[in-house]
mmCIF file of the N, C-alpha and C atoms, coordinates in Angstrom:
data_MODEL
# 
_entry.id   MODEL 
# 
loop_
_atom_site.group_PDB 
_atom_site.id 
_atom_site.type_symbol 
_atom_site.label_atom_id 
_atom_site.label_alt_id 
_atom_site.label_comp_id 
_atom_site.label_asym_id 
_atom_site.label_entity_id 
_atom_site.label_seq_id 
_atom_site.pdbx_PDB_ins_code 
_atom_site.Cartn_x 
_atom_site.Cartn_y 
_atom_site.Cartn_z 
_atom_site.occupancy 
_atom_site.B_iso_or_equiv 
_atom_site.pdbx_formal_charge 
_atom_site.auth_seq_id 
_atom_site.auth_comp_id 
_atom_site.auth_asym_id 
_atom_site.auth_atom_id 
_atom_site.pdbx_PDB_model_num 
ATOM 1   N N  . UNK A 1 1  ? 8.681   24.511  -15.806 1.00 0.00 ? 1  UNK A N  1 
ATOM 2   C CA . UNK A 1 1  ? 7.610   23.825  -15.087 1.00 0.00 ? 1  UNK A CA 1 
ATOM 3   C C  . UNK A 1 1  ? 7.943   22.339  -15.012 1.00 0.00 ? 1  UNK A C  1 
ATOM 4   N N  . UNK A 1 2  ? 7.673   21.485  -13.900 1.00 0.00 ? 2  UNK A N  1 
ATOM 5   C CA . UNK A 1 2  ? 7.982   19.652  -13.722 1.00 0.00 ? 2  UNK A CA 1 
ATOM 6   C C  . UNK A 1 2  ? 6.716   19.668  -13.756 1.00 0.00 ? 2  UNK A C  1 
ATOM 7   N N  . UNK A 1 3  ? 6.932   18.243  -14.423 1.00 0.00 ? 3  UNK A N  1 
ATOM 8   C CA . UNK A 1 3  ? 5.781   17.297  -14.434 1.00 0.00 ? 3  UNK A CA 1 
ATOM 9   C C  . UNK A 1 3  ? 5.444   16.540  -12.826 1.00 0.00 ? 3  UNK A C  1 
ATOM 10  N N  . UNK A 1 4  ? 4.786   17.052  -12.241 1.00 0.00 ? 4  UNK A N  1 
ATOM 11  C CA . UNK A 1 4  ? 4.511   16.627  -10.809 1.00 0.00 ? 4  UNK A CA 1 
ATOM 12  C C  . UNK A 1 4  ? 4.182   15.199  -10.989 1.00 0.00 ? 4  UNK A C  1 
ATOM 13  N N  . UNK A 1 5  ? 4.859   14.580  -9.749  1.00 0.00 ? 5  UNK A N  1 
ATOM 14  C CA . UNK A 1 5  ? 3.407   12.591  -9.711  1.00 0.00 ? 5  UNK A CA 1 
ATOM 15  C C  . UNK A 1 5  ? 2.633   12.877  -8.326  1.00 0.00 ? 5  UNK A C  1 
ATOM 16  N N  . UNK A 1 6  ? 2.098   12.387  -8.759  1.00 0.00 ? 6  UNK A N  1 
ATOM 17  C CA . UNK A 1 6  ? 1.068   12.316  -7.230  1.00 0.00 ? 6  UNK A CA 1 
ATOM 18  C C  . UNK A 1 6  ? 1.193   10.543  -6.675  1.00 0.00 ? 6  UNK A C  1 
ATOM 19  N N  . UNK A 1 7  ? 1.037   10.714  -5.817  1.00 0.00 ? 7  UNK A N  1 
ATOM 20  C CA . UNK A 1 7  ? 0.694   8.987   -5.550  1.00 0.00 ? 7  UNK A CA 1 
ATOM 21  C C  . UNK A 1 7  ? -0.999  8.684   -4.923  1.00 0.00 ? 7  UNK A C  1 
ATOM 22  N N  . UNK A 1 8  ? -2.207  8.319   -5.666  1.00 0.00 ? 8  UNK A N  1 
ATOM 23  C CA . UNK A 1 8  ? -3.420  8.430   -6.003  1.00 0.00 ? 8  UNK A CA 1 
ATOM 24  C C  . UNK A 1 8  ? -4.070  8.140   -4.857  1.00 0.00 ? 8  UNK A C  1 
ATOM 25  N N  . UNK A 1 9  ? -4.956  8.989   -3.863  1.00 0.00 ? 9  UNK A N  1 
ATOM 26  C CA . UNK A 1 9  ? -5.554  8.997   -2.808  1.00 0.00 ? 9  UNK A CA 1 
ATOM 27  C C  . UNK A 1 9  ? -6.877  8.559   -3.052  1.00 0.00 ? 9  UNK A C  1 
ATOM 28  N N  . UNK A 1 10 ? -7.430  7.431   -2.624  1.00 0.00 ? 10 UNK A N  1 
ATOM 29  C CA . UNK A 1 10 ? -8.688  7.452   -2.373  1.00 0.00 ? 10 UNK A CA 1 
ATOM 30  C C  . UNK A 1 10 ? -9.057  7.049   -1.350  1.00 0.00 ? 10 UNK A C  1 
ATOM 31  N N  . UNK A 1 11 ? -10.906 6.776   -1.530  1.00 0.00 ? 11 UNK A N  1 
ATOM 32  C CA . UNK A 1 11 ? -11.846 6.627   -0.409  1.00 0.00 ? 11 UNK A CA 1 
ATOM 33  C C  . UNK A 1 11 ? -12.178 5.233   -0.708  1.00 0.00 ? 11 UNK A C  1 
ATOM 34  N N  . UNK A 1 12 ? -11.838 4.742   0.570   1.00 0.00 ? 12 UNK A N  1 
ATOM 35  C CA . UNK A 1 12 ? -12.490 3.227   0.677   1.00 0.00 ? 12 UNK A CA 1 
ATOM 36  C C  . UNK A 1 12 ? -13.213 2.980   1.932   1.00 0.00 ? 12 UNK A C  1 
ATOM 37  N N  . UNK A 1 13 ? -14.470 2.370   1.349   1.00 0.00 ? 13 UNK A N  1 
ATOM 38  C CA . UNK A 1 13 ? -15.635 1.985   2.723   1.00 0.00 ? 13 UNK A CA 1 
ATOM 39  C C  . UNK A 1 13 ? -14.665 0.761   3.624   1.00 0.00 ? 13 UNK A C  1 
ATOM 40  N N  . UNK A 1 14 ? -14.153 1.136   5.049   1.00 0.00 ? 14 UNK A N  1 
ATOM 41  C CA . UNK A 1 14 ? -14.022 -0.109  5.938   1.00 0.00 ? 14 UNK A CA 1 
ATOM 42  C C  . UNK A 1 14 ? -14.932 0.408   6.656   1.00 0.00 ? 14 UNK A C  1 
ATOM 43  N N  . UNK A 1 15 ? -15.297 -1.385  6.857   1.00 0.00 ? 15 UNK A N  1 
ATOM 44  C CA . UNK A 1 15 ? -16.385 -1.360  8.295   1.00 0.00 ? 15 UNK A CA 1 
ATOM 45  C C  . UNK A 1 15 ? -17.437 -0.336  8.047   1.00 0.00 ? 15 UNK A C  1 
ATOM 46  N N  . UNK A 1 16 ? -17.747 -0.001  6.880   1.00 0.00 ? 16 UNK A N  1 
ATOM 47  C CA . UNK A 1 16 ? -19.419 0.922   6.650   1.00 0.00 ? 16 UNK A CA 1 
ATOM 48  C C  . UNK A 1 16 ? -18.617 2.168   7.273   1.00 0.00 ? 16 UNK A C  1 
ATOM 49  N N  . UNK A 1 17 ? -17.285 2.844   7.209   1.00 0.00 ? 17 UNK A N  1 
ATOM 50  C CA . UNK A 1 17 ? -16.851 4.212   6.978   1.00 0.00 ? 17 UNK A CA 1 
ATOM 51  C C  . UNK A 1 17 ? -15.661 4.265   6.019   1.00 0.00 ? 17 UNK A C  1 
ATOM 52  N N  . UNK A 1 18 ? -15.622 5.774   5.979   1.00 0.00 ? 18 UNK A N  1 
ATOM 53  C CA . UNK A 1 18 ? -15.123 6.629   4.385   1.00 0.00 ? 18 UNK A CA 1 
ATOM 54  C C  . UNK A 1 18 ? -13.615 6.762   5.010   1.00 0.00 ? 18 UNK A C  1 
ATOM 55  N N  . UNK A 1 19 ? -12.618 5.996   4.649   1.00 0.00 ? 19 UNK A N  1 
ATOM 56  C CA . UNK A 1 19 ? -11.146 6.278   4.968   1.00 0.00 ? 19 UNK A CA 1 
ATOM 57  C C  . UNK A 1 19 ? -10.388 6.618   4.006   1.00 0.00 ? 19 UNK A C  1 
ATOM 58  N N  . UNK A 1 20 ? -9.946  7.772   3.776   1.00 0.00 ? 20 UNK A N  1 
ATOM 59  C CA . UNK A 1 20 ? -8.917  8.258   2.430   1.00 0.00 ? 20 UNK A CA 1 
ATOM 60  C C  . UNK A 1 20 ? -7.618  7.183   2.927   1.00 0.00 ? 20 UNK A C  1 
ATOM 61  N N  . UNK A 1 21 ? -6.883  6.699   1.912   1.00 0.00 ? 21 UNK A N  1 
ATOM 62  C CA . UNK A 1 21 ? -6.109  5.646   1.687   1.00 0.00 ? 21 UNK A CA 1 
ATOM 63  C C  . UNK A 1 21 ? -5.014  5.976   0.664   1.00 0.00 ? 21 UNK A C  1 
ATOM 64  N N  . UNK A 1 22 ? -3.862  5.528   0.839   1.00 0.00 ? 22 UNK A N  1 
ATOM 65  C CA . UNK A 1 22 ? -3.172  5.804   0.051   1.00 0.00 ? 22 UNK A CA 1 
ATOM 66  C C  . UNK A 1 22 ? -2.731  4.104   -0.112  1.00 0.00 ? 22 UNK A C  1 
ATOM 67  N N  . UNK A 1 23 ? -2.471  3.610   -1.292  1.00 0.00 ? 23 UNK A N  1 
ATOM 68  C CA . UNK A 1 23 ? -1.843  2.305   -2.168  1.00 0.00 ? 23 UNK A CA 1 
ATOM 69  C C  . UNK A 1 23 ? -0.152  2.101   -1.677  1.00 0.00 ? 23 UNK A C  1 
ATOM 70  N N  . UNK A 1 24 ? 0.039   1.098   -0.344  1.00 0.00 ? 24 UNK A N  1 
ATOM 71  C CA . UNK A 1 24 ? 1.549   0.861   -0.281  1.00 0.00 ? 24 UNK A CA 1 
ATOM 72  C C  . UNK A 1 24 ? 2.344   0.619   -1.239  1.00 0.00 ? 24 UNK A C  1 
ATOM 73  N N  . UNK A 1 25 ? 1.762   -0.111  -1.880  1.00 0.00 ? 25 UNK A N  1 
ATOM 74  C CA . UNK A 1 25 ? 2.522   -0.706  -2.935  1.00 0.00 ? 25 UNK A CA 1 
ATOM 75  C C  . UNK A 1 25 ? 3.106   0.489   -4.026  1.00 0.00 ? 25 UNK A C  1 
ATOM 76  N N  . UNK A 1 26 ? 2.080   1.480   -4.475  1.00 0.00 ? 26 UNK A N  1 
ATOM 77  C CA . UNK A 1 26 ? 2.430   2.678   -5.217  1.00 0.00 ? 26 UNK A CA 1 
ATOM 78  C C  . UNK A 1 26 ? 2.955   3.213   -4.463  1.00 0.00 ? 26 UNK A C  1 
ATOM 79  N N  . UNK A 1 27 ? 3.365   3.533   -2.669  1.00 0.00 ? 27 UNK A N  1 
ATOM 80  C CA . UNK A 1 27 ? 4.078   4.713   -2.250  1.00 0.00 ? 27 UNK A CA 1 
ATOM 81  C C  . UNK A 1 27 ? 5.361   3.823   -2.297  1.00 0.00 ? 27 UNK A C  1 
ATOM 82  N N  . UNK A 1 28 ? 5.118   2.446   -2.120  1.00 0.00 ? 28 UNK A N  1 
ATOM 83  C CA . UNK A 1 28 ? 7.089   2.124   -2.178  1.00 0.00 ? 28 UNK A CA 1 
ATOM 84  C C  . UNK A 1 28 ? 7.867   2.175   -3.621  1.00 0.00 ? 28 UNK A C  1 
ATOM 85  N N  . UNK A 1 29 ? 6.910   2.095   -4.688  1.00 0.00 ? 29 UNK A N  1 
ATOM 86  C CA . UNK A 1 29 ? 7.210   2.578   -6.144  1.00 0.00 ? 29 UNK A CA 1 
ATOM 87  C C  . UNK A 1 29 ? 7.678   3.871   -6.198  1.00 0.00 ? 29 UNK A C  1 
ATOM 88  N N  . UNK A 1 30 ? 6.643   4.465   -5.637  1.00 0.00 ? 30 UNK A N  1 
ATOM 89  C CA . UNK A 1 30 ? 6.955   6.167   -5.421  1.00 0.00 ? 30 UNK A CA 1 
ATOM 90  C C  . UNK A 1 30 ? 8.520   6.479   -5.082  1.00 0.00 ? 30 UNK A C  1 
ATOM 91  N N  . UNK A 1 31 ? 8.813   5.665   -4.077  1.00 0.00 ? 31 UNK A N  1 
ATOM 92  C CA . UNK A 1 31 ? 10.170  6.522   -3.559  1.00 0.00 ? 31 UNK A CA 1 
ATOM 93  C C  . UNK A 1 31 ? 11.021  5.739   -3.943  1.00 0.00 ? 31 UNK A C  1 
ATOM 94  N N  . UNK A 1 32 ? 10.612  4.922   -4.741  1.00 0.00 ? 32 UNK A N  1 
ATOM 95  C CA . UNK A 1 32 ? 11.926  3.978   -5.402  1.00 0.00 ? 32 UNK A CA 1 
ATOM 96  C C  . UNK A 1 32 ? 12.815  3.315   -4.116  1.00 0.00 ? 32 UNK A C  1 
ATOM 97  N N  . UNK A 1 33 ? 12.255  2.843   -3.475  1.00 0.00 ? 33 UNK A N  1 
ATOM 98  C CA . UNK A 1 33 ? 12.941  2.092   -2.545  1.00 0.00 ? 33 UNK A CA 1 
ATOM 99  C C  . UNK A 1 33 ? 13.428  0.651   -3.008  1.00 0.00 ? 33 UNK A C  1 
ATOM 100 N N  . UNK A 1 34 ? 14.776  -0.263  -3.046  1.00 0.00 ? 34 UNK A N  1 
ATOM 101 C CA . UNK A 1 34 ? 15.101  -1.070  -3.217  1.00 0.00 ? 34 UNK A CA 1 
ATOM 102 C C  . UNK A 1 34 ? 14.978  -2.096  -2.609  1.00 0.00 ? 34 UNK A C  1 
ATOM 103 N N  . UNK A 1 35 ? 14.801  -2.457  -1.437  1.00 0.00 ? 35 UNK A N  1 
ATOM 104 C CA . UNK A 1 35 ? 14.124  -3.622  -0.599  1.00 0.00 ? 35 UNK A CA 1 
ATOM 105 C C  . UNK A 1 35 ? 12.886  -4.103  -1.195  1.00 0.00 ? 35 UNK A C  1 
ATOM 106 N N  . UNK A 1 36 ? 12.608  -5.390  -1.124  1.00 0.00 ? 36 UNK A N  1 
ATOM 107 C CA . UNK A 1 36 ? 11.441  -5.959  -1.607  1.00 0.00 ? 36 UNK A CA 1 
ATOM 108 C C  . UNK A 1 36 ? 10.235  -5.548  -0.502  1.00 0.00 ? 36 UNK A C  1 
ATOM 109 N N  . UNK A 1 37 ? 9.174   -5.199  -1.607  1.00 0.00 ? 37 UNK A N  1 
ATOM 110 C CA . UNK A 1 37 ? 7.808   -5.070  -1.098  1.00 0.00 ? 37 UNK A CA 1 
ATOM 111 C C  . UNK A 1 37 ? 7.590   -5.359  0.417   1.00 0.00 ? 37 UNK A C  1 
ATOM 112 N N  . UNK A 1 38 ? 7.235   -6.794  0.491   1.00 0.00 ? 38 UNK A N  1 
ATOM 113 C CA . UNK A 1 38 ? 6.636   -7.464  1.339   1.00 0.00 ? 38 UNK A CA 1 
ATOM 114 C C  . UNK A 1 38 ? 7.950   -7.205  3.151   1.00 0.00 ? 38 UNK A C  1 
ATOM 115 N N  . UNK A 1 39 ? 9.190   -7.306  2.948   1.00 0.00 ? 39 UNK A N  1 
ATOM 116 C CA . UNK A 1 39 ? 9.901   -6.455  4.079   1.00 0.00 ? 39 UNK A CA 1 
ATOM 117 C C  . UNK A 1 39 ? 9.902   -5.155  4.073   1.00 0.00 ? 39 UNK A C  1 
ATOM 118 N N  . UNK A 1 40 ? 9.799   -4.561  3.374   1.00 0.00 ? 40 UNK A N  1 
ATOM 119 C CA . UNK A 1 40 ? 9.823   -3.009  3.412   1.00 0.00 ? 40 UNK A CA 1 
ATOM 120 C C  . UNK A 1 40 ? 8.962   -2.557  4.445   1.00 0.00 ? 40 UNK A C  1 
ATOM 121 N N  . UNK A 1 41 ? 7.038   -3.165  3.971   1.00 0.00 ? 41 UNK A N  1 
ATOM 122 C CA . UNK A 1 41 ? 5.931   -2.896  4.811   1.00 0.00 ? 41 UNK A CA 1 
ATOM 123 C C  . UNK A 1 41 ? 6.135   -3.831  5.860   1.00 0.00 ? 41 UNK A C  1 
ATOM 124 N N  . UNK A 1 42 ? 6.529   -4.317  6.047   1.00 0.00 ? 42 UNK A N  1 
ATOM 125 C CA . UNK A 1 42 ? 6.423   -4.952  7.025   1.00 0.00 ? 42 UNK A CA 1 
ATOM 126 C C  . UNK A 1 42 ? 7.681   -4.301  8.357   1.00 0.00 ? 42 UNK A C  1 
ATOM 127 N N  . UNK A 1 43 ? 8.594   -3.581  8.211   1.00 0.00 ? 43 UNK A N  1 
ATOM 128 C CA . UNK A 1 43 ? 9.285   -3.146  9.139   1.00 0.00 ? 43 UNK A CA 1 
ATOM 129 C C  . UNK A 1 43 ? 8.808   -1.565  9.127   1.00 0.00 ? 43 UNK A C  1 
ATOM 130 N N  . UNK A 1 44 ? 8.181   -1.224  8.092   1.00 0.00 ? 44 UNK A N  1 
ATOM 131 C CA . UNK A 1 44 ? 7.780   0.139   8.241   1.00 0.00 ? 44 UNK A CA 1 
ATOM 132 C C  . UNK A 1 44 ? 6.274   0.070   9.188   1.00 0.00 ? 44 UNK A C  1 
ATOM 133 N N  . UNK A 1 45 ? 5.735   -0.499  9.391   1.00 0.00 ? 45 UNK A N  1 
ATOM 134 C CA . UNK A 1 45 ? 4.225   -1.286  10.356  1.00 0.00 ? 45 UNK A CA 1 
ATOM 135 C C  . UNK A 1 45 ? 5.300   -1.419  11.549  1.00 0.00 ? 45 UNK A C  1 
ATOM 136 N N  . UNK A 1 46 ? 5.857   -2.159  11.366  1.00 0.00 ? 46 UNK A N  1 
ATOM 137 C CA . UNK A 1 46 ? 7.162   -2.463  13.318  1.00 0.00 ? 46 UNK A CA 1 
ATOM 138 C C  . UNK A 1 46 ? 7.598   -1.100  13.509  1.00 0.00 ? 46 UNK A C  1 
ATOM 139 N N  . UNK A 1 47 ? 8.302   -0.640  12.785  1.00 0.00 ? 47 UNK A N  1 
ATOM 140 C CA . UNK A 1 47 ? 8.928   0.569   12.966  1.00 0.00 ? 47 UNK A CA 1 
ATOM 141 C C  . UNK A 1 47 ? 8.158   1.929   13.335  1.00 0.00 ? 47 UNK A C  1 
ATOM 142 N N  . UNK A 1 48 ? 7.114   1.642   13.066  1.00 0.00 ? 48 UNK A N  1 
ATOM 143 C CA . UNK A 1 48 ? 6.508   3.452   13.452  1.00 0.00 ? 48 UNK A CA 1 
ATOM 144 C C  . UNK A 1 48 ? 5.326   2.688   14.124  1.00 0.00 ? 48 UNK A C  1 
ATOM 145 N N  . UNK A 1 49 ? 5.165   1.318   14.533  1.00 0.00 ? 49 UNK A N  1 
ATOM 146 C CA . UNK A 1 49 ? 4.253   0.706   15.332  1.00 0.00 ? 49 UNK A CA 1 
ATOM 147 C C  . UNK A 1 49 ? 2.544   1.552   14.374  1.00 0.00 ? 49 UNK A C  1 
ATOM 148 N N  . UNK A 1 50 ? 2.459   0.926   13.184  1.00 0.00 ? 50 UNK A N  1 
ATOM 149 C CA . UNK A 1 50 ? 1.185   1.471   12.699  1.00 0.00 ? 50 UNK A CA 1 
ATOM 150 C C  . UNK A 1 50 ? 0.268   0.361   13.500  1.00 0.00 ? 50 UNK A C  1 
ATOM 151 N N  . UNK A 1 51 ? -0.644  0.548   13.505  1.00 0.00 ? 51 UNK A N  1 
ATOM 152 C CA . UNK A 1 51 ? -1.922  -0.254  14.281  1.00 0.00 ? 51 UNK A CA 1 
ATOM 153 C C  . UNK A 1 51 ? -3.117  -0.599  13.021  1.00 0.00 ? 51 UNK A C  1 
ATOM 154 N N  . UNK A 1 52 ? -3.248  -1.805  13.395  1.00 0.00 ? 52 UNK A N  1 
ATOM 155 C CA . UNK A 1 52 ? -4.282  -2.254  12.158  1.00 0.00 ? 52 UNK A CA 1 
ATOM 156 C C  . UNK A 1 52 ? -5.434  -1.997  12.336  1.00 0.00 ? 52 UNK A C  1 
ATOM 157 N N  . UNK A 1 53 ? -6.245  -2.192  11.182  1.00 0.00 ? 53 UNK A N  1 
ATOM 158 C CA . UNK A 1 53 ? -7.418  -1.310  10.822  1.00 0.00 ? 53 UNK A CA 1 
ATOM 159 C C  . UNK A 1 53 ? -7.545  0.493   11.698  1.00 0.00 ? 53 UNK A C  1 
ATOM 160 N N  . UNK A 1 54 ? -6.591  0.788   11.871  1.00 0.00 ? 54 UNK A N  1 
ATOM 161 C CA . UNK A 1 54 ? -6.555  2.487   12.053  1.00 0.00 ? 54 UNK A CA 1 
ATOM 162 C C  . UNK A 1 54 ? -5.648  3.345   10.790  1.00 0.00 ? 54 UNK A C  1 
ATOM 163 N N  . UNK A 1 55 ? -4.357  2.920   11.136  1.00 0.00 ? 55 UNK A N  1 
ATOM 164 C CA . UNK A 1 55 ? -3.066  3.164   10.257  1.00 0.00 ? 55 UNK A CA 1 
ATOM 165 C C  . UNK A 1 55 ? -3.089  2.670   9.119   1.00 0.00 ? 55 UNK A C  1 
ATOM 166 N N  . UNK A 1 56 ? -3.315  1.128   8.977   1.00 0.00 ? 56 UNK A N  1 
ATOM 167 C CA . UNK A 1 56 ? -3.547  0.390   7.922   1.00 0.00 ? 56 UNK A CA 1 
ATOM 168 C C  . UNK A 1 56 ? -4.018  -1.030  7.549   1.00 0.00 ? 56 UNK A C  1 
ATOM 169 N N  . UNK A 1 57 ? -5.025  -1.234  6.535   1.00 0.00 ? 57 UNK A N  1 
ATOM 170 C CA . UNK A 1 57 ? -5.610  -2.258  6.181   1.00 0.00 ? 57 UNK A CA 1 
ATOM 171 C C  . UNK A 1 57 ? -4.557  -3.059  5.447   1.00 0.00 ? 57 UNK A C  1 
ATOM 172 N N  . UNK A 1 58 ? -5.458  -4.699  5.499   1.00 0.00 ? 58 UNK A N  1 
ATOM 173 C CA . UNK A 1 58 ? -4.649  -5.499  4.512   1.00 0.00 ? 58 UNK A CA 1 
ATOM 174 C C  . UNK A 1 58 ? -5.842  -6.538  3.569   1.00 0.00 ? 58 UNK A C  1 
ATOM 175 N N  . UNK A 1 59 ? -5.042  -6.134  2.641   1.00 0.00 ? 59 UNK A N  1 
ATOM 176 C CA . UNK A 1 59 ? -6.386  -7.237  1.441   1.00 0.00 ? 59 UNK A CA 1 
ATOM 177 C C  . UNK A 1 59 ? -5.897  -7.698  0.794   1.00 0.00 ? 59 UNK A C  1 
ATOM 178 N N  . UNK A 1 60 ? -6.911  -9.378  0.219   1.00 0.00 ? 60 UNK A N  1 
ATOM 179 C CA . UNK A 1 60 ? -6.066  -10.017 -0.959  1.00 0.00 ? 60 UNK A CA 1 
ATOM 180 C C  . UNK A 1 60 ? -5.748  -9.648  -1.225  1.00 0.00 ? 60 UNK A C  1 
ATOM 181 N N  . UNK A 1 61 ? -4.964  -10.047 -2.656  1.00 0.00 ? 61 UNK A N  1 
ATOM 182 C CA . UNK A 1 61 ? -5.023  -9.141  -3.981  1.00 0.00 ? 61 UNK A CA 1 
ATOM 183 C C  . UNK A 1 61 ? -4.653  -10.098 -5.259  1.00 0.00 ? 61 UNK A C  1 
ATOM 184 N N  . UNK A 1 62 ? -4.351  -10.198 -6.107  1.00 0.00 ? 62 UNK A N  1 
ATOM 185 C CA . UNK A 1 62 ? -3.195  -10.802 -7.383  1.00 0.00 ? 62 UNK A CA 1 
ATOM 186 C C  . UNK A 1 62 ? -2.551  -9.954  -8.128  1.00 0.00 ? 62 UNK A C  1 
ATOM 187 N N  . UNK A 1 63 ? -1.415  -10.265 -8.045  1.00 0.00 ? 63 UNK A N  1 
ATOM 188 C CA . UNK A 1 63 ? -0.213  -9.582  -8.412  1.00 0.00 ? 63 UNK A CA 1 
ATOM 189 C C  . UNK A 1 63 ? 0.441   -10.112 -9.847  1.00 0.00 ? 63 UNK A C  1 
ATOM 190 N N  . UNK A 1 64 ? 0.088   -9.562  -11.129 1.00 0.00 ? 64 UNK A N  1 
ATOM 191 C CA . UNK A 1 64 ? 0.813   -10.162 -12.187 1.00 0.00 ? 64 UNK A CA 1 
ATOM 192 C C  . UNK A 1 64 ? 2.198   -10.185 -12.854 1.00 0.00 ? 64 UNK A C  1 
ATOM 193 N N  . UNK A 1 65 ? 2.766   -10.837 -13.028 1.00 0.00 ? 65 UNK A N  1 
ATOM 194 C CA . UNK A 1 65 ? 3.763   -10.884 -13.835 1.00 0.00 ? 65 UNK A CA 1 
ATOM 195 C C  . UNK A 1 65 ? 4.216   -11.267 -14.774 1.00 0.00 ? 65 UNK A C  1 
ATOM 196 N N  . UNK A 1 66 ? 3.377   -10.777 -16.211 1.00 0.00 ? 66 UNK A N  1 
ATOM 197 C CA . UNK A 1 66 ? 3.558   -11.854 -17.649 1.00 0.00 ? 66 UNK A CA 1 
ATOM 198 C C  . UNK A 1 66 ? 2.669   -12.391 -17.433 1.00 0.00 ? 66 UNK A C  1 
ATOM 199 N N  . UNK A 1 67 ? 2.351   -13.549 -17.443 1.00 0.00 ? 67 UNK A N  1 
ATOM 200 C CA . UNK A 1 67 ? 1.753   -14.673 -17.992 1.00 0.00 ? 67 UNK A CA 1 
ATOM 201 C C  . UNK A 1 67 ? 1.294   -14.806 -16.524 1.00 0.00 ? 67 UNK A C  1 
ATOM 202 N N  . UNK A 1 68 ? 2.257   -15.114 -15.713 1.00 0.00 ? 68 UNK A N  1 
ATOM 203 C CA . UNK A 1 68 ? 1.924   -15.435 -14.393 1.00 0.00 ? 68 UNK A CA 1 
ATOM 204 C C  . UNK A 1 68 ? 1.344   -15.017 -13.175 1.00 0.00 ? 68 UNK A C  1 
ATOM 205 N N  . UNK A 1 69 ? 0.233   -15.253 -12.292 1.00 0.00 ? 69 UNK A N  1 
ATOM 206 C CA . UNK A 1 69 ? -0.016  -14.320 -11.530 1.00 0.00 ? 69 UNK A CA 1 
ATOM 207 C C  . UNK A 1 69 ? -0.412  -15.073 -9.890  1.00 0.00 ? 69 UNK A C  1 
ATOM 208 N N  . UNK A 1 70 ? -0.098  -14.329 -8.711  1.00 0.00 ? 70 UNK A N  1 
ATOM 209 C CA . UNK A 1 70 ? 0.103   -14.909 -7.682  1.00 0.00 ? 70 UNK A CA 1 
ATOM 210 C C  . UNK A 1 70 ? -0.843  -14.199 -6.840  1.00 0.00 ? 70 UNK A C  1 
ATOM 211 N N  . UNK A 1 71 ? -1.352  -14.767 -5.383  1.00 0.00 ? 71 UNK A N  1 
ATOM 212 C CA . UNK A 1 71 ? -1.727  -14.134 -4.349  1.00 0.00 ? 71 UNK A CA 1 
ATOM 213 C C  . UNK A 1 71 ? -1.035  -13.424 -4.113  1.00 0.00 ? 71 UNK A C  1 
ATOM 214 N N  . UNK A 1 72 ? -1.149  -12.082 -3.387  1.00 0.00 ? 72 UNK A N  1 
ATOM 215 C CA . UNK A 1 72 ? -0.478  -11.206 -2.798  1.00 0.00 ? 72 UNK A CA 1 
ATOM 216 C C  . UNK A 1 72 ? -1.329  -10.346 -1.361  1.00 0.00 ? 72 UNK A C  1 
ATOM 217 N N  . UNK A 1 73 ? -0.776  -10.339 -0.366  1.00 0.00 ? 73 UNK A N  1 
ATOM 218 C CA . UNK A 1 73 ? -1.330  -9.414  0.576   1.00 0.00 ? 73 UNK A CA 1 
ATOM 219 C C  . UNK A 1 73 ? -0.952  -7.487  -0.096  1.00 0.00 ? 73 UNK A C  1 
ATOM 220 N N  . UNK A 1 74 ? -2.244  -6.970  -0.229  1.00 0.00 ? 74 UNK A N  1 
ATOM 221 C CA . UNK A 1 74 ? -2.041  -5.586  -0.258  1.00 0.00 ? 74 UNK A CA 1 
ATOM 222 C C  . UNK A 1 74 ? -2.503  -4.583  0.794   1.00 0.00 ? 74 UNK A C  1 
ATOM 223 N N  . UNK A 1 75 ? -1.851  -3.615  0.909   1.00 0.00 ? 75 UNK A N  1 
ATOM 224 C CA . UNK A 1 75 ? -2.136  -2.238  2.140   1.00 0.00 ? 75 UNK A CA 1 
ATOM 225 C C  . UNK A 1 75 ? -2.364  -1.495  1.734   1.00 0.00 ? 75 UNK A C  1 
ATOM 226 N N  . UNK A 1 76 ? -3.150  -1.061  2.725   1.00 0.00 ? 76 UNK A N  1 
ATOM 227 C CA . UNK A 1 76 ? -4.047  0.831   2.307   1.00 0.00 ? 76 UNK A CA 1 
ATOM 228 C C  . UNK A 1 76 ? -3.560  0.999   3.332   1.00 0.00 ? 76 UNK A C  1 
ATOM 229 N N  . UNK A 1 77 ? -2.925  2.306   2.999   1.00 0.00 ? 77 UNK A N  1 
ATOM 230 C CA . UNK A 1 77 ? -2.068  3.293   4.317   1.00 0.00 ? 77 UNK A CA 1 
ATOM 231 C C  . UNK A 1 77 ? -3.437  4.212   4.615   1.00 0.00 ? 77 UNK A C  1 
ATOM 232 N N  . UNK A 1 78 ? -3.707  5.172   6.230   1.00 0.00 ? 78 UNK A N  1 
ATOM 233 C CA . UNK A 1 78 ? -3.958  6.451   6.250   1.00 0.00 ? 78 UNK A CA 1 
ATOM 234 C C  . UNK A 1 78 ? -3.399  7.050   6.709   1.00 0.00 ? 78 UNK A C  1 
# 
């Protein structure tokens, strides 16, 4: 038997409706992709032409590292 991962689906209210969402940031963890974050989503949005607020949202966020912690833009895929 494997230990399955999931990459964690939820429901987030945009605009006063229920959109299941998946965490970019956990699906580019997920597949272990080596390109940094912030180009990765950003040619994968050019590349399959996602459309905002349909395909995917963007929100603050802070991003820690140690001690240190920064603004960060984050995405909810659907």
């Amino acid at each position: 038997m494997t230990n399955a991962i999931f990459i964690p689906i939820t429901q987030k209210q945009i605009e006063g409706e229920a959109v299941q969402t998946v965490d970019a940031r956990a699906l580019h963890t997920f597949l272990g992709v080596k390109t940094p974050f912030k180009q990765w989503i950003e040619r994968r949005i050019s590349d399959y032409t996602f459309l905002f607020n349909r395909d995917f949202w963007e929100f603050s966020g802070k991003k820690t590292f140690g001690i240190f912690s920064k603004e960060a833009t984050e995405y909810a895929l659907s």
